[in-house]
C-alpha positions as CSV (number, residue, x, y, z in Angstrom):
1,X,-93.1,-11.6,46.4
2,X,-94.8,-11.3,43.0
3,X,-97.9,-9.4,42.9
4,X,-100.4,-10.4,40.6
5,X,-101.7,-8.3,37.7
6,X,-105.1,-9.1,36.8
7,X,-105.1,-6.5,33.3
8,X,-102.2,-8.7,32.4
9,X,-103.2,-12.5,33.3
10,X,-107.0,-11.2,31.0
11,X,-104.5,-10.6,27.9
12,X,-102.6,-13.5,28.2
13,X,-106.6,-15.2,28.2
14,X,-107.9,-13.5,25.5
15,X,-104.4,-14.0,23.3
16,X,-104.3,-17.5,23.8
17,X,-108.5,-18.1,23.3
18,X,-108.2,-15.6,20.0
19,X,-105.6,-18.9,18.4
20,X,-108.4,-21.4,18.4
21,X,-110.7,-18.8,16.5
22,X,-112.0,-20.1,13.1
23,X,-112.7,-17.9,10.6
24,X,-114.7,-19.7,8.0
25,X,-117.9,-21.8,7.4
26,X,-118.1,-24.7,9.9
27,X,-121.7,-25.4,9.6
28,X,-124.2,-26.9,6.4
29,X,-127.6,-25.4,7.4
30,X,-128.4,-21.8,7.4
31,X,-132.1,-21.7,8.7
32,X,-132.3,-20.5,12.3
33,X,-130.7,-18.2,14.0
34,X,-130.1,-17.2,17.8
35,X,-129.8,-13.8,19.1
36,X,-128.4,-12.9,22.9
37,X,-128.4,-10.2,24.9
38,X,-128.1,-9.3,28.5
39,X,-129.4,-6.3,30.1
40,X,-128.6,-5.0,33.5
41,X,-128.5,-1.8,35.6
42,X,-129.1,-1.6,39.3
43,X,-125.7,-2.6,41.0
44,X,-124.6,-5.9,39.1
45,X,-128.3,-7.6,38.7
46,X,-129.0,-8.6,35.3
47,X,-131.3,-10.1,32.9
48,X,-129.8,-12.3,29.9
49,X,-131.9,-13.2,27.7
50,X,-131.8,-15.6,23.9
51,X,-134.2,-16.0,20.9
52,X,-134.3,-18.5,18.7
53,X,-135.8,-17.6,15.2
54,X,-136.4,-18.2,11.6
55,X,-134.0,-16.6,9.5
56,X,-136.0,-15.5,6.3
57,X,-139.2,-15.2,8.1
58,X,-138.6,-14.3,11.7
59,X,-141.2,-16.7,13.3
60,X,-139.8,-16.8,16.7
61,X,-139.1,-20.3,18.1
62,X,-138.1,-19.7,21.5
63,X,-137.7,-17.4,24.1
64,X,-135.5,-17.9,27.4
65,X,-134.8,-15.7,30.1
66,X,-132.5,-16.2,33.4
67,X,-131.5,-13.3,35.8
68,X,-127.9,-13.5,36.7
69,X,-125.7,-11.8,39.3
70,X,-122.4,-10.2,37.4
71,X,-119.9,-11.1,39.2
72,X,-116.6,-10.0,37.2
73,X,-116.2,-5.8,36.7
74,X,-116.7,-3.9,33.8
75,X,-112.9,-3.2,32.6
76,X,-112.9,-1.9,28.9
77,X,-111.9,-4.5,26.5
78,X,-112.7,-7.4,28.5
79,X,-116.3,-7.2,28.3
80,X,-116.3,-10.9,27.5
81,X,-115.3,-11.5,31.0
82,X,-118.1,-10.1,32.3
83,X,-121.2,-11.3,30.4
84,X,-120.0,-14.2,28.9
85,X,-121.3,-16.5,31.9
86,X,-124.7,-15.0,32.1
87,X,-124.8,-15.4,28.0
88,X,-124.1,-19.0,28.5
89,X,-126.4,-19.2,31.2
90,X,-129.4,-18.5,28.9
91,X,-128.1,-20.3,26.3
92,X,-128.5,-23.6,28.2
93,X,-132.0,-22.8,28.7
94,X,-132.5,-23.1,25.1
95,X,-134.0,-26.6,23.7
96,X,-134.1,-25.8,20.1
97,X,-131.4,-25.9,17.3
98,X,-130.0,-23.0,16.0
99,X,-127.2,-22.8,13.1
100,X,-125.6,-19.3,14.0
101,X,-125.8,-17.4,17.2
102,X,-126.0,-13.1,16.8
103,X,-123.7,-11.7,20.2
104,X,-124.4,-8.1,20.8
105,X,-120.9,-7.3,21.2
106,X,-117.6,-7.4,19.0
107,X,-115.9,-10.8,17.6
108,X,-112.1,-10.4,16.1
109,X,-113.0,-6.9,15.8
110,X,-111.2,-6.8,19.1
111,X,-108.1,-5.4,20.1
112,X,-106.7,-8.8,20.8
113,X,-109.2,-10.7,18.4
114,X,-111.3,-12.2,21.2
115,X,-114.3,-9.9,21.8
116,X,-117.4,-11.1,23.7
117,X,-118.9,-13.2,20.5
118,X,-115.3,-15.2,19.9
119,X,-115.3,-15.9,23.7
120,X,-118.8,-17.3,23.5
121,X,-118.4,-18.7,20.4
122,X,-115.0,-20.4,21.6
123,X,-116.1,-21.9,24.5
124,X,-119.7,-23.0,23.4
125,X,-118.0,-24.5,20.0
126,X,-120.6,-23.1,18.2
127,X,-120.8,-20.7,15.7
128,X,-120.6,-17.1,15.8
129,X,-120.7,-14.1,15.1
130,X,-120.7,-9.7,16.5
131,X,-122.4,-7.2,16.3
132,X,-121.9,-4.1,17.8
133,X,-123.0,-0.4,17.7
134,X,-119.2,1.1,18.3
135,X,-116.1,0.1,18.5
136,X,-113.7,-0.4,21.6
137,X,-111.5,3.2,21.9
138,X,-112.4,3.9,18.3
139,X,-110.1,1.4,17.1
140,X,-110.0,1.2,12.9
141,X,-112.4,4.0,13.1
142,X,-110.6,6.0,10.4
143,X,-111.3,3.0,8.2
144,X,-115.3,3.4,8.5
145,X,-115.7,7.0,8.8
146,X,-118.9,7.4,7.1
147,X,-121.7,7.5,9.6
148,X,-124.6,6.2,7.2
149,X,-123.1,4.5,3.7
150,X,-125.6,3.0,1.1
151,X,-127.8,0.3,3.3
152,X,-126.4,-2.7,1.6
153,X,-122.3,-1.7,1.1
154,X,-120.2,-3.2,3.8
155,X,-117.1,-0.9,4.4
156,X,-114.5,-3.5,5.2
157,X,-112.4,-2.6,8.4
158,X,-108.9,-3.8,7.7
159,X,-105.7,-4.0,10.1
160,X,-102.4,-4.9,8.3
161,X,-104.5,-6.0,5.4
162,X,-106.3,-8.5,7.6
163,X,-109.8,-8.2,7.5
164,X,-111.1,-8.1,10.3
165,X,-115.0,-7.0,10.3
166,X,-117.3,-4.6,8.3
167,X,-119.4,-1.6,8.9
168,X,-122.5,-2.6,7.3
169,X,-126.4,-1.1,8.1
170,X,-125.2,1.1,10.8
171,X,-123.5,-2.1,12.8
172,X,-120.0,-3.5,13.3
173,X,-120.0,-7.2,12.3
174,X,-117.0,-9.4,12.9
175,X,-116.6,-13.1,12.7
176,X,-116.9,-14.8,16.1
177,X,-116.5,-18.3,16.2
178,X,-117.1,-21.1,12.9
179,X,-117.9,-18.4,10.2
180,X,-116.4,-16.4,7.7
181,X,-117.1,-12.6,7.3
182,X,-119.1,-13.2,4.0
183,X,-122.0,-15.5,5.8
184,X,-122.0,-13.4,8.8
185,X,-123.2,-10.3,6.5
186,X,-125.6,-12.5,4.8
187,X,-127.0,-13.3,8.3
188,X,-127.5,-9.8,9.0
189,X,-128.8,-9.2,5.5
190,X,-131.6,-11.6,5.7
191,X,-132.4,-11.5,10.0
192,X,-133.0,-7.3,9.4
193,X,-136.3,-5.8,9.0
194,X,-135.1,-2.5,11.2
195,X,-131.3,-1.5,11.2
196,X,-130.8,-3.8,14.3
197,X,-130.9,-7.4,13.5
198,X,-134.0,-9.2,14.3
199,X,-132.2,-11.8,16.7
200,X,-130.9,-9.0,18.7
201,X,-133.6,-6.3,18.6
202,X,-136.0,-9.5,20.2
203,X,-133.5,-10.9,22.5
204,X,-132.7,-6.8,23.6
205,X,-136.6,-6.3,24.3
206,X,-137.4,-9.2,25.7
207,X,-133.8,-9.0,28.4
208,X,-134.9,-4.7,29.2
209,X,-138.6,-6.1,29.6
210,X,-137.7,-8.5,31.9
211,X,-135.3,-6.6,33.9
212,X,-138.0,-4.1,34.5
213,X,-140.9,-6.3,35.5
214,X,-137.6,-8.5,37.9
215,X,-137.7,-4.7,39.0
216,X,-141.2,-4.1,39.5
217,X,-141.6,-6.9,41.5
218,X,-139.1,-6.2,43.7
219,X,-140.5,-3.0,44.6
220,X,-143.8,-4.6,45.4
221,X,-142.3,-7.1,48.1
């Protein structure tokens, strides 16, 4: 009798979602943006939450919330497995349009090319795109060794002379899902007042605020 590896069957996931990744441009508007995050601490309770704003001026459109139970572990490298159902949760709570949506975690900047924004991104159809704060075992590393280049050079993170993602205002950006590398930067470039994007930085505050009042309340009952 066979057992069954799970580490195994997530690869053979991951390598054959990463094939239906597109690389490039599969949009014509570029004037809102969404940003998602999901929060959580306390055994597997968390708080997922998505903004919808302006890209040039930030005016916020919408806000969503939903509080989520995480079912699926946290195994390194298959972080998509766990939050991508709680990211598409919130997601569906969202009435208004958005051209790109920011994913607080990696896109083909992935050991297999399928990070949390490409498996969002993939099975939303919508565009995509990463960013993260590290990346996964310090993979490509080498290639983006300084810690703070000039603000607006993006050190290109190569693999085999594949592009595969950027180091650019202290953030790893890769494509996700329906964009090239060039657009994602310029998102990033015109959603940033702070070093964190804009989409992210709201979506982030408004997901930890929430988890802590979801907390709060709790106590109180």
């Amino acid at each position: 009798m066979c057992s069954f590896n799970l580490i195994q069957h997530l690869y053979n996931i991951q390598n054959t979602l990463a094939r239906q990744v597109i690389s490039k441009d599969c949009f014509e508007n570029l004037d809102t943006v969404a940003g998602v995050d999901v929060s959580f601490s306390l055994a597997n309770m968390a708080v997922a939450a998505a903004v919808v704003l302006e890209l040039d001026d930030h005016e916020v459109l919408e806000k969503q919330t939903i509080r989520v139970d995480m079912e699926f572990p946290y195994i390194p490298g298959f972080l998509g497995f766990r939050e991508v159902n709680a990211t598409i949760s919130v997601l569906e709570k969202i009435g208004s349009d958005f051209d790109v949506l920011m994913v607080n975690g990696h896109g083909i900047l992935h050991p297999r090319g399928f990070g949390l924004a490409s498996h969002v991104g993939v099975l939303l159809d919508v565009p995509t795109l990463g960013v993260a704060k590290r990346l996964i075992k310090g993979r490509y590393i080498h290639q983006a060794s300084q810690p703070y280049p000039e603000k607006e050079t993006a050190q290109l993170i190569l693999d085999s002379n594949q592009v595969l993602g950027a180091f650019f205002r202290r953030n790893y950006v890769s494509v996700g899902h329906k964009i090239s590398l060039n657009t994602a930067l310029e998102v990033i470039t015109r959603s940033s007042i702070y070093y964190t994007p804009e989409p992210l930085r709201q979506a982030h505050l408004l997901a930890t605020e929430t988890f802590k009042q979801k907390i709060a309340i709790d106590n109180i009952i």
